[in-house]
N, C-alpha and C positions, 0 to 999 in steps of 0.2 A: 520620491521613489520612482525609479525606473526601469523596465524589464526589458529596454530596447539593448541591442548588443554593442559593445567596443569594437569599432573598424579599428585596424591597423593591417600596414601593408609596407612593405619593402620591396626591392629586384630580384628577391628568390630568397634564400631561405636567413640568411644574418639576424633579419628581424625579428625570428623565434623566438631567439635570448629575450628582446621584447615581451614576446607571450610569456615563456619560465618566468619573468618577474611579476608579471600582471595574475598568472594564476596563483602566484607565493601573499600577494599585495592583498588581491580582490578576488577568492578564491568563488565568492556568491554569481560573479560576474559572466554573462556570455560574450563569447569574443567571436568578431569574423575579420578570419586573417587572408590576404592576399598576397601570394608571392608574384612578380612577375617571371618566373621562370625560362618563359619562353625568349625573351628578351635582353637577361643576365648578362655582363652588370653595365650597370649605370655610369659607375665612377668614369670611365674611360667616354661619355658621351660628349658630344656639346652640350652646354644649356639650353639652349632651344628646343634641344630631343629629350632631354632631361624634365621639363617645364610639360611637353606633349605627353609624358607617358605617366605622370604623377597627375594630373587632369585626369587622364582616364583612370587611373587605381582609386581616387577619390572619387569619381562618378560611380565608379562601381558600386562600391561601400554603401555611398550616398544610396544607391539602388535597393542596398540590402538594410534600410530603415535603420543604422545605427543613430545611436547618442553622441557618438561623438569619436573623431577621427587622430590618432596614432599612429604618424610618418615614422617609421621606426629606421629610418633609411636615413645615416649624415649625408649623401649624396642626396638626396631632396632635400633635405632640412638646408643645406647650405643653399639650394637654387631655389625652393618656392615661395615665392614675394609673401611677405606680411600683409603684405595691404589684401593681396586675394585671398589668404589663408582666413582674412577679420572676415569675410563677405559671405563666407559657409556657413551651413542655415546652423551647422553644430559646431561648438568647441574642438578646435585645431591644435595639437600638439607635435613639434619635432622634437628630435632630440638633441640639437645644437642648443638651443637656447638653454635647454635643460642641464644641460655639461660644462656649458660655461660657467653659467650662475654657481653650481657644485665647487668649480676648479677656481671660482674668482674667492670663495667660499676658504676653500683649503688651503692655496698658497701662503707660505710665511714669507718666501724674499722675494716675491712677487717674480721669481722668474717658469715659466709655463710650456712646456712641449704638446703641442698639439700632431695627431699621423690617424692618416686618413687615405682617403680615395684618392685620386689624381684630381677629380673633380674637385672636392671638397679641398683639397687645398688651393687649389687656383681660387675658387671661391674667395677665401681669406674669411669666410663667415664668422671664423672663432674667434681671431685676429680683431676683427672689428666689433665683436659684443665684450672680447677682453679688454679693449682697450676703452670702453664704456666703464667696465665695470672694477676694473684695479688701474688704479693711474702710476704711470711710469712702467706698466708691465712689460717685461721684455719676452719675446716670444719666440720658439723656437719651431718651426712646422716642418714635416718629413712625408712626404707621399710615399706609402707600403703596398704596392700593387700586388703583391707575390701573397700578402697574409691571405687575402680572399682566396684563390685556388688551394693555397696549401690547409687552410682552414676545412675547406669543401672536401678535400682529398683526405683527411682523417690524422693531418700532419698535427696535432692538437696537446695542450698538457694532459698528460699520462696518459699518450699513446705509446708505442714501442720506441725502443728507447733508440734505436736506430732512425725513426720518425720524428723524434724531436731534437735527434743533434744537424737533421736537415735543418728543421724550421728553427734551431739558436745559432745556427749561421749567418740566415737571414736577416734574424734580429739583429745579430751584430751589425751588418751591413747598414741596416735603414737606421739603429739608434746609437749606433756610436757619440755622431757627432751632437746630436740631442741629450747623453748624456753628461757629456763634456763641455755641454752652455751651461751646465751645472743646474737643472732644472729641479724643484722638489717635488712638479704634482704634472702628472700623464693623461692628457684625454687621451683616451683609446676612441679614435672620431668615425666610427663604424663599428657597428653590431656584431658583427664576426671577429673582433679583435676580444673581445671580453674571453674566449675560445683559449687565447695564448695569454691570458693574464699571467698566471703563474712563472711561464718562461720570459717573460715582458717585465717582471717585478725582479726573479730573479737578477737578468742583464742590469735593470737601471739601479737596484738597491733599496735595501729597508726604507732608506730615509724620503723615498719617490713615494708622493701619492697616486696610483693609481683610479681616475675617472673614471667609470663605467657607465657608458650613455644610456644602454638599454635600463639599466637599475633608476638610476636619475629620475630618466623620461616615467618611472614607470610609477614614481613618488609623486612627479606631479602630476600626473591625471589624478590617483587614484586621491590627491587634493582636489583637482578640478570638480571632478565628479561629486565629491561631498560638500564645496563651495555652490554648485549649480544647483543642488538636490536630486541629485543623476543614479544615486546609488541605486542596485538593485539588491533584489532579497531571496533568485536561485537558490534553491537548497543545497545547489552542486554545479554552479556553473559549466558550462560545455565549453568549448572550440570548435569551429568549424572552417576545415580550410582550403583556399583557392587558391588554382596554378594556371597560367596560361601558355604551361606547354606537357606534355603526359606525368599523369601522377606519380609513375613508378620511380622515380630518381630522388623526388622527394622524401618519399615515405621511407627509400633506403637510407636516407641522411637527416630526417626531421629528429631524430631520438636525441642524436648527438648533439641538439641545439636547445633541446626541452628539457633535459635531463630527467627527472624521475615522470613528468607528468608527460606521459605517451600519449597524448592528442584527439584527434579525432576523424571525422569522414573527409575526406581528400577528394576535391573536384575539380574539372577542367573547364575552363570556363574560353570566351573569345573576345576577348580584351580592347580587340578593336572596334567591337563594335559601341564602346562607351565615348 
């Protein structure tokens, strides 16, 4: 048993979904979440600035005596090394790995649509854990740059219905040709895409499995954690959470990503100095 809290942290807010699954999962559990706010996003960086600012989100953490750490970010999870994720004094999880294993999992004709950040697809990180783990898997990957703003801007399933005939335009645009490889199962390879599931299911059809990274990732800790003997025993676990740029923007748009569970104290932190 453990009462030390769950770090997780993302580029601003997509990773919430994260938290909504971890408070549904491990409801005894204390969570400290990090967005990097000030900085937002990631997908569009180089690796190298990618690899600098995911070093500091986990020093961070690492600062606030978690158990163990929660990239809830496919744009980190595709760029930060395994071999330095093994070297953390706590159990490391992203949510590529997590998504993969799910989607190598649920394929029947082993063909796979992966859409994500721009990062994360130049990565190929999925590409190369799918291609471990279904042999002959044919892959089809699409970079969706426009989901993140339009996700952040309130463009979401069951919003106004004028709001989602913008954002199922889009979708047409980036999955047409994804779903014309004739794919059966969808990573949605970023935390904010789980947002537009329903309009993403609708476009690609019943017979498309929809991934959901942040649910995945959120299965495997909440395994991790009971493999390690990590669990805690909170009568009510909290959240507590971090931004490193003003609170106000978050707290306007954190609801929409937590859904029923409305969160907790919001703090500004200075990021660089980790």
């Amino acid at each position: 048993m453990d009462n030390r809290p769950i770090g997780v942290f993302d580029s601003g807010l997509g990773g919430l979904t994260g938290v909504r699954e971890l408070r549904k999962r491990l409801p005894h559990e204390e969570i400290i979440y990090f967005g990097d706010t000030g900085r937002v996003p990631y997908g569009s960086r180089s690796p190298e600035t990618i690899l600098q600012y995911a070093r500091q989100d986990v020093a961070f953490l690492l600062s606030k005596n978690v158990k163990c750490i929660m990239a809830a970010c496919g744009t980190v999870s595709s760029t930060y090394p395994a071999a330095e994720a093994a070297k953390l004094p706590v159990p490391y999880l992203g949510v590529v790995d997590a998504a993969a294993r799910e989607a190598a999992f649920a394929t029947r004709n082993r063909r796979i649509g992966v859409i994500g950040t721009a990062a994360t697809i130049r990565s190929r990180s999925y590409e190369k854990l799918l291609r471990q783990l279904v042999p002959g898997v044919e892959i089809t990957a699409q970079a969706c740059p426009l989901f993140v703003p339009l996700v952040e801007a309130g463009y979401v399933d069951h919003s106004a219905e004028d709001k989602q005939e913008v954002t199922r335009l889009v979708i047409a645009q980036y999955l047409t040709e994804v779903r014309e490889a004739g794919v059966d199962t969808l990573i949605l390879g970023c935390t904010h895409y789980p947002l537009l599931k329903t309009m993403i299911g609708e476009f690609m059809g019943q017979s498309v499995t929809l991934v959901d990274p942040a649910k995945t990732a959120a299965h495997h800790l909440e395994r991790t954690l009971s493999e390690h003997g990590l669990r805690a025993n909170h009568p009510a676990g909290q959240a507590h959470f971090y931004v490193s740029d003003v609170p106000d923007s978050f707290v306007q748009t954190a609801d929409l990503f937590l859904g029923e569970y409305k969160g907790g104290p919001v703090d500004q932190i200075a990021i660089d100095k980790y």
